[in-house]
C-alpha positions in Angstrom: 17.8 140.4 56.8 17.1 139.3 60.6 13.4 139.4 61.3 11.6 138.5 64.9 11.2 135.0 66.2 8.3 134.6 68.6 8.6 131.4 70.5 6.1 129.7 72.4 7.2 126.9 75.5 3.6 125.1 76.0 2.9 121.6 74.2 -0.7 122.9 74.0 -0.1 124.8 70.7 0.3 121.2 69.2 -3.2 121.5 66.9 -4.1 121.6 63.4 -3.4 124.7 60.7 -7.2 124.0 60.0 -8.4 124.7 63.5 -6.2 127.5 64.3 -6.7 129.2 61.5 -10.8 129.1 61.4 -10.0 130.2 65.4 -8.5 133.1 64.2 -10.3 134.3 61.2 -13.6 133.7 63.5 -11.8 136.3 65.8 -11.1 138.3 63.6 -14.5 138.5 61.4 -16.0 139.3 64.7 -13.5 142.1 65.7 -14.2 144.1 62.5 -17.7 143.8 62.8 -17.4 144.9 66.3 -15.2 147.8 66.1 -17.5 148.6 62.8 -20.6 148.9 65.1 -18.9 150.7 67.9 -17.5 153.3 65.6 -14.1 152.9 66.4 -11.7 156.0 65.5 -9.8 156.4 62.3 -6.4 154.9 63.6 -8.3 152.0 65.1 -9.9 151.2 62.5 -7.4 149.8 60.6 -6.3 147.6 63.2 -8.5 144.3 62.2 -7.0 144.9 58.7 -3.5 144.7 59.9 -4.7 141.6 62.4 -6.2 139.8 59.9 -3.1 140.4 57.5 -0.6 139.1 60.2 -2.8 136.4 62.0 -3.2 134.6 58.6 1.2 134.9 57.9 1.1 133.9 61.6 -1.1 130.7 61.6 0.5 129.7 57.7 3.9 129.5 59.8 2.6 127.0 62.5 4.2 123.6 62.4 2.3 121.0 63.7 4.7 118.8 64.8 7.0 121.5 66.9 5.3 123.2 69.9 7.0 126.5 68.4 5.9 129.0 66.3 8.4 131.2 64.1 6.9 134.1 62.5 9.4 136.9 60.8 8.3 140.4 59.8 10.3 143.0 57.7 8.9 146.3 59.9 8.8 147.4 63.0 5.3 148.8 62.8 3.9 145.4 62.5 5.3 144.4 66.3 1.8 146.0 67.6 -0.1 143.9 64.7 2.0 140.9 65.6 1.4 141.8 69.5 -2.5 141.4 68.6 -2.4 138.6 66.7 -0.2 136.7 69.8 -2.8 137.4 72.3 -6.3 137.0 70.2 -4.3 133.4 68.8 -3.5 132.2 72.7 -7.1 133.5 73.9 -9.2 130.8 73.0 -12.2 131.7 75.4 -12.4 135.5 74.4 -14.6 135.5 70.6 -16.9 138.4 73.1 -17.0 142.4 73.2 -13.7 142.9 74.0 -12.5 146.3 75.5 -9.1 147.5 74.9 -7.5 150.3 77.0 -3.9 152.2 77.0 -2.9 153.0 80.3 0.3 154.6 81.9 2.6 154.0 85.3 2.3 156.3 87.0 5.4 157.3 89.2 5.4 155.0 92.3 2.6 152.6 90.7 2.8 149.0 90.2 0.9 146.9 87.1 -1.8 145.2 89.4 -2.6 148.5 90.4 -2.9 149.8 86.7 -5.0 146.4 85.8 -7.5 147.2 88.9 -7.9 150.8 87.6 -8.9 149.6 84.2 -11.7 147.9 85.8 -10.4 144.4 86.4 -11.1 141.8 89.0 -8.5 141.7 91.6 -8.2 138.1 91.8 -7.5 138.0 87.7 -5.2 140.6 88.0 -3.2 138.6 90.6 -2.9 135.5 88.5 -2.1 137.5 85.5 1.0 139.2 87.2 2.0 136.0 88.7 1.5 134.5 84.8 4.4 136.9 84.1 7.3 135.4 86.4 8.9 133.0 83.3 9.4 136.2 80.9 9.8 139.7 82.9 10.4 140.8 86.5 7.5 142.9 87.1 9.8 145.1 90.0 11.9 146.1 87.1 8.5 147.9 85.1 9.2 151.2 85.3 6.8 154.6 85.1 5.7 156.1 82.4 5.3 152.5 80.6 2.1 152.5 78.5 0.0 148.9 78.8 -2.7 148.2 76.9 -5.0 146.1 78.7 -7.9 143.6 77.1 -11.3 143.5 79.1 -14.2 141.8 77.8 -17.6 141.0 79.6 -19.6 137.7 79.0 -23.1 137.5 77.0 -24.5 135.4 80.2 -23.2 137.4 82.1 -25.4 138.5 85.2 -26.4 142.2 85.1 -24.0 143.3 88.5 -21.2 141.2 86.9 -18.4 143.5 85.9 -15.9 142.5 83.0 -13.6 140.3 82.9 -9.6 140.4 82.5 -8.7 139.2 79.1 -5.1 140.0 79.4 -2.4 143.1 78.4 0.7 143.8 76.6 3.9 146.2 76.9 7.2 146.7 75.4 9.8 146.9 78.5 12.1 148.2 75.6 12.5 148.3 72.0 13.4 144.9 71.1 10.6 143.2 73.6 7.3 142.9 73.6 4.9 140.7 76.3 1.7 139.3 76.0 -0.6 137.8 79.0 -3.6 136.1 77.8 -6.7 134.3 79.3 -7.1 130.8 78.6 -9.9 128.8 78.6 -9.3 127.4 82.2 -9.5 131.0 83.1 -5.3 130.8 84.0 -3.4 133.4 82.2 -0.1 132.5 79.9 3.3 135.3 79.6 5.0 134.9 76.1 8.2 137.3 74.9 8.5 138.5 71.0 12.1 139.9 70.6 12.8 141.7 67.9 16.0 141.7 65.6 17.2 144.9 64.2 20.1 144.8 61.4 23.3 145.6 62.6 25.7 148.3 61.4 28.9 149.2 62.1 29.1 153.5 61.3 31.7 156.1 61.7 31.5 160.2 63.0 33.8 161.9 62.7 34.5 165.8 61.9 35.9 169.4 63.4 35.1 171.3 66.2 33.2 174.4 65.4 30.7 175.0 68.2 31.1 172.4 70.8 31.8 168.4 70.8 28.3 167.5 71.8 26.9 169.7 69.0 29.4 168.5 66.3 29.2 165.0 66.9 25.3 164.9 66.4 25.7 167.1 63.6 28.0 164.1 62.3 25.6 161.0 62.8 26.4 160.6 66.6 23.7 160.0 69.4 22.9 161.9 72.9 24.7 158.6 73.7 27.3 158.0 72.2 28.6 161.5 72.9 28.6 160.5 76.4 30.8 157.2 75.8 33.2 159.5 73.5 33.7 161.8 76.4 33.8 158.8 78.5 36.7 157.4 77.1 38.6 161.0 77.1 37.5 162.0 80.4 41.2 160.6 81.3 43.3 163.1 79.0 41.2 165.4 77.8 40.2 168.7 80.4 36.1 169.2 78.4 36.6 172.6 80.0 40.1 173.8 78.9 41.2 171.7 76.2 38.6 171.6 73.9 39.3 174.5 70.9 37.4 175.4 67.3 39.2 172.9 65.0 39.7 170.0 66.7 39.4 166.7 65.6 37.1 163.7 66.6 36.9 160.4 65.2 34.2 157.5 66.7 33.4 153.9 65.6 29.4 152.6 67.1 27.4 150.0 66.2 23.8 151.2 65.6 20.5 148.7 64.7 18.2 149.0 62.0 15.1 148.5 61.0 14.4 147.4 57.9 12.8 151.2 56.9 16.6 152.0 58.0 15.3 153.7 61.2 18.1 154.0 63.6 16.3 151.7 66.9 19.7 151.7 68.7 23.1 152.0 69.3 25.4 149.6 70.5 29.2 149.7 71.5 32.2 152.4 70.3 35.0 150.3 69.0 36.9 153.2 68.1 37.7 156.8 69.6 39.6 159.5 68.1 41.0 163.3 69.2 43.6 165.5 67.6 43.9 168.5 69.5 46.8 170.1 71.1 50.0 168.0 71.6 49.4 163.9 70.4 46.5 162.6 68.9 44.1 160.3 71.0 43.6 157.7 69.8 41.9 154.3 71.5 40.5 151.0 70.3 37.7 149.1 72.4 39.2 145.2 73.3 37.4 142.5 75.6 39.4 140.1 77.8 39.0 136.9 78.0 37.4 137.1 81.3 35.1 139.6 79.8 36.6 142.9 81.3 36.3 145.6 78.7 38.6 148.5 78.4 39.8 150.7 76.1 43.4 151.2 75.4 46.0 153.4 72.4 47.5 151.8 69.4 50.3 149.8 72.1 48.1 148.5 74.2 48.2 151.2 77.2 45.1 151.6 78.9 43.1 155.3 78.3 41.6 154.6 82.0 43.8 156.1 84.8 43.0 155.9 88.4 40.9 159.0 88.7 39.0 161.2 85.8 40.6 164.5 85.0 37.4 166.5 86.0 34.3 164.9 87.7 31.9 167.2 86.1 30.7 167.3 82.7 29.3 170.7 81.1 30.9 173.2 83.5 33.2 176.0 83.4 36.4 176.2 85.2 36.1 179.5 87.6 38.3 178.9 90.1 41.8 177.2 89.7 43.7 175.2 92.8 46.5 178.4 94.3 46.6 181.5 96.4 43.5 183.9 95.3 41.2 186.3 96.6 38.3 184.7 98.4 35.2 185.9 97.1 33.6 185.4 100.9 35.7 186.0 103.4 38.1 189.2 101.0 41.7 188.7 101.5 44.1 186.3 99.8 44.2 182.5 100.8 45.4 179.2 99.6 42.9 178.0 97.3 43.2 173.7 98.0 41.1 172.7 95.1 39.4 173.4 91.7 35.9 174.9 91.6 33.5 174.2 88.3 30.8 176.6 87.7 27.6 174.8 86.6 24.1 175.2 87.0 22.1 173.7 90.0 21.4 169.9 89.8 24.2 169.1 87.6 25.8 165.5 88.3 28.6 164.8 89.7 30.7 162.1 89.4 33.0 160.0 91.4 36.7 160.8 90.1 37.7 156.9 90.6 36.5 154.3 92.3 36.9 154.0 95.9 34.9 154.5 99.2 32.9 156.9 100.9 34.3 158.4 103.9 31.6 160.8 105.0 28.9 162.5 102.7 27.0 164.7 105.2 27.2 168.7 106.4 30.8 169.8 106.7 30.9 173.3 107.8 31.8 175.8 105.5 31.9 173.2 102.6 28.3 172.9 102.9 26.9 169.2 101.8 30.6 167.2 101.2 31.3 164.0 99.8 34.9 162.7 100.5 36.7 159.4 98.6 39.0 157.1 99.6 40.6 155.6 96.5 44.0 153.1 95.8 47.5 154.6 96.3 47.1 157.1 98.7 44.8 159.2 97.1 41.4 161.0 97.9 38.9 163.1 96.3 36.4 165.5 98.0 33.3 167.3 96.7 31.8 170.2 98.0 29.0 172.9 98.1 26.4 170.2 96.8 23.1 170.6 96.7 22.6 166.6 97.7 23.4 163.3 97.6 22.9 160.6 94.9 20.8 157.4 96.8 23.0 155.5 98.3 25.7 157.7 98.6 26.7 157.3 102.1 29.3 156.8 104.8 31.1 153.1 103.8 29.6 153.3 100.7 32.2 151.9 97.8 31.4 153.7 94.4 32.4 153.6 90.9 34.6 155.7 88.9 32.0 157.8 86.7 29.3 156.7 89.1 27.1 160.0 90.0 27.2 160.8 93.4 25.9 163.8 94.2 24.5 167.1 92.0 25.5 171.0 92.0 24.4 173.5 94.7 25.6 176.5 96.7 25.6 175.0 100.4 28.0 176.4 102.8 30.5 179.6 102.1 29.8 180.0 98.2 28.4 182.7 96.2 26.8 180.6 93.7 25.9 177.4 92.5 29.8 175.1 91.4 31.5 171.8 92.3 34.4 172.7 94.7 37.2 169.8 93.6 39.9 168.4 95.7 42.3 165.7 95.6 44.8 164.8 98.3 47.9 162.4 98.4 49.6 160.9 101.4 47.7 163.7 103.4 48.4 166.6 101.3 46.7 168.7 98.9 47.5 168.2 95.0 46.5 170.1 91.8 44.0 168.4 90.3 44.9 169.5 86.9 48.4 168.7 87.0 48.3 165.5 88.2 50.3 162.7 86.1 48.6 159.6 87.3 48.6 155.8 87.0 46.9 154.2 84.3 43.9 151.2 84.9 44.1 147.6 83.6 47.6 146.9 82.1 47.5 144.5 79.0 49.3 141.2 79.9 52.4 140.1 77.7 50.2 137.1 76.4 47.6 139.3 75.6 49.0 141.6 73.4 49.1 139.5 70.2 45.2 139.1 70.6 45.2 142.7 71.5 47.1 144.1 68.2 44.5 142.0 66.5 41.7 143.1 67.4 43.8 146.5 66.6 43.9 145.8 63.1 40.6 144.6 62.5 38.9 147.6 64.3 41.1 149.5 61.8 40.0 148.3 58.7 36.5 148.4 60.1 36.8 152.2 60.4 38.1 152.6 56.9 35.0 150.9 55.7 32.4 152.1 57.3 29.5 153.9 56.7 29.6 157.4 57.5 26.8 157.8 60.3 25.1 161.0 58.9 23.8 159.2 56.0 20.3 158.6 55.7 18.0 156.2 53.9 18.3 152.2 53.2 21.9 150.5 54.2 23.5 149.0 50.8 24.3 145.4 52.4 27.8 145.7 50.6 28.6 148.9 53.2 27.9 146.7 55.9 30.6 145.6 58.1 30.4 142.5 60.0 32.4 142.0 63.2 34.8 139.8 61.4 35.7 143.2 58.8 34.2 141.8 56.1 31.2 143.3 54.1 27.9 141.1 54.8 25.2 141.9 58.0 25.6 140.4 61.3 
């Protein structure tokens, strides 16, 4: 079983078990008769118990001759206990009233201003934000993040003096959790727990009978992991026309644990599979030496092609490219494109990757994004209701990279995507094009490439199916090497 290591860089944690540990029981005496008096509420009141349960495994774990300390837990509810015990262990000046507070980002906020509206001092709050540079960017905290901040005022302290920062703590994600504490010089210390969750290698797979999104949940698959099955397919598969009751799907994912066998995350699809009309599709996941990853069939050619079949995901197909009967202007026309009837705000995508050549106004197109990709291709967008950030003029994009979202600007008569794709100059189905593939597999690599093949393979005929529930028998575990045993 993995478990969390919390590591700590400063040579000052070289002291004696004795010393830490009456440091810490002392704290945490004191916390439960505090909370006691104050008459905390019911789920805080069982917070010392949990404290003084993990401080004591914590301070038994302390080596005295490494400046590290390695402390593993079995649960992920005990990150928050452990989280305590980190900061009341580090803050050797704070055995006072302490204050705790739970507050939110707000959109466009920053932490110092969070730490100021919890009432501390502005010069703490700088050195404890500058405390954090070794461990976490603070530009990348994002709103909506909860922090629960530590005040804690003096018993000298005058009667206009306000209190004091003791230090806070977040999880930027699931596996992380930071700590800032005071020290006794009154500078303020950063320290990173990571967690690690058991790893499992699971497999989806079943019929269609209402729509892929809904069947693949219904068979152990996440919000995303439906997104990188459709991801993959987006090349051969039409999500609007192709898709019929019956069809089969087949995925591969790594997902974490924890040890309660609560799925925390998923990782990577090794393995995607569709059996519609025509050919099953079927593609393995393989890394290059230089690190590119791609996805390609059972010989090695690559599922990627140079642009996606449709750029849209979720919409109906209500207009195909060919002469019709304008809706607008009533009398036949050349129809140059594809539209895709969605609702307002949907994303759309970049078809491949390329550049920008204008994304502004266009007359009867409304808002209109056009691409310049690779062999004489280009793509254009219309009738949008904006553009993603960024998305301008010059501007090179992604394949799959959103770039602007549904609307009804210009000549429509409701909100779609209106889809073209030119060659050499002149308009082209989008639906019947047959186009190059991506990354071609060189000769040398297709030994290591049929390899990794096989071993993805016999992974899938091992492994767990996802929509079980309840604890992972270690012997359905599938390591990366194929072989039962955790990773």
């Amino acid at each position: 079983m993995s478990g969390f290591d919390v590591r700590s860089l400063d040579d000052v944690r070289r002291r004696s078990v004795a010393v830490i540990a009456s440091i810490v029981l002392s704290v945490v005496l004191l916390a439960a008769l505090i909370i006691s008096r104050l008459g905390a509420e019911p789920a805080e009141a069982t917070e010392p118990a949990r404290l003084a349960e993990v401080s004591a495994e914590a301070v038994e774990a302390i080596e005295i001759e490494r400046s590290e300390l390695e402390y593993t837990i079995t649960s992920v509810d005990e990150l928050r206990a452990l989280e305590h015990a980190a900061f009341y262990t580090d803050c050797v000046a704070c055995p006072l009233d302490t204050q705790t507070i739970v507050a939110t980002v707000p959109s466009g906020g920053t932490l110092a201003g969070v730490l100021n509206d919890a009432g501390a001092p502005a010069g703490e709050v700088a050195r404890a934000v500058n405390s954090l540079e070794p461990v976490f960017e603070v530009r990348r905290l994002r709103a909506g993040q909860d922090i629960t901040v530590y005040l804690q005022t003096p018993r000298d302290a005058a009667e206009d003096e306000g209190p004091r920062l003791t230090g806070f703590s977040f999880r930027p994600d699931i596996e992380r959790s930071i700590t800032v504490s005071r020290l006794e010089d009154g500078s303020y210390r950063a320290r990173e727990m990571t967690a690690e969750f058991e790893r499992e290698l699971v497999r989806s797979s079943g019929s269609i009978t209402t729509s892929l999104y809904v069947d693949a949940l219904a068979a152990g698959s996440t919000d995303r992991i439906v997104v990188e099955l459709a991801g993959v397919l987006a090349y051969a598969v039409d999500f609007q026309r192709s898709i019929r009751e019956g069809d089969r799907f087949d995925v591969v994912f790594e997902r974490f644990l924890d040890s309660d066998g609560n799925v925390m995350r998923t990782g990577d699809v090794l393995y995607v599979m569709y059996a519609g009309r025509g050919e099953p599709l079927e593609y393995f996941r393989y890394e290059a030496e230089d690190g590119e990853v791609a996805y390609f069939n059972a010989d090695g050619e690559s599922a990627q092609r140079l642009l996606m079949m449709t750029p849209i995901n979720g919409a109906r197909l209500s207009s195909h490219y060919g002469m019709r009967h304008h809706p607008v202007l009533g009398y036949n026309r050349m129809h140059r494109g594809t539209d895709f009837a969605a609702p307002r705000g949907t994303p759309i995508y970049a078809a491949g990757y390329g550049v920008v050549e204008r994304a502004d106004r266009f007359g009867s197109f409304g808002n209109y994004v056009r691409i310049r990709h690779s062999n004489g291709f280009q793509t254009a967008y219309a009738h949008m209701q904006g553009f993603a950030r960024g998305v301008t003029a010059g501007a090179r994009v992604q394949q799959g990279q959103v770039i602007g979202y549904v609307g009804t600007t210009g000549r429509s008569t409701g909100p779609h995507l209106h889809y073209e794709v030119h060659h050499n100059g002149q308009s082209v189905n989008p639906m019947a094009l047959d186009l190059p593939t991506g990354r071609t597999l060189e000769e040398g690599e297709i030994p290591l490439f049929e390899a990794e093949r096989d071993r993805i393979i016999a992974i899938r005929d091992n492994a767990r199916n996802a929509a079980e529930v309840g604890d992972t028998p270690a012997s359905r575990i599938v390591s990366a090497e194929g072989t039962p045993g955790a990773q």
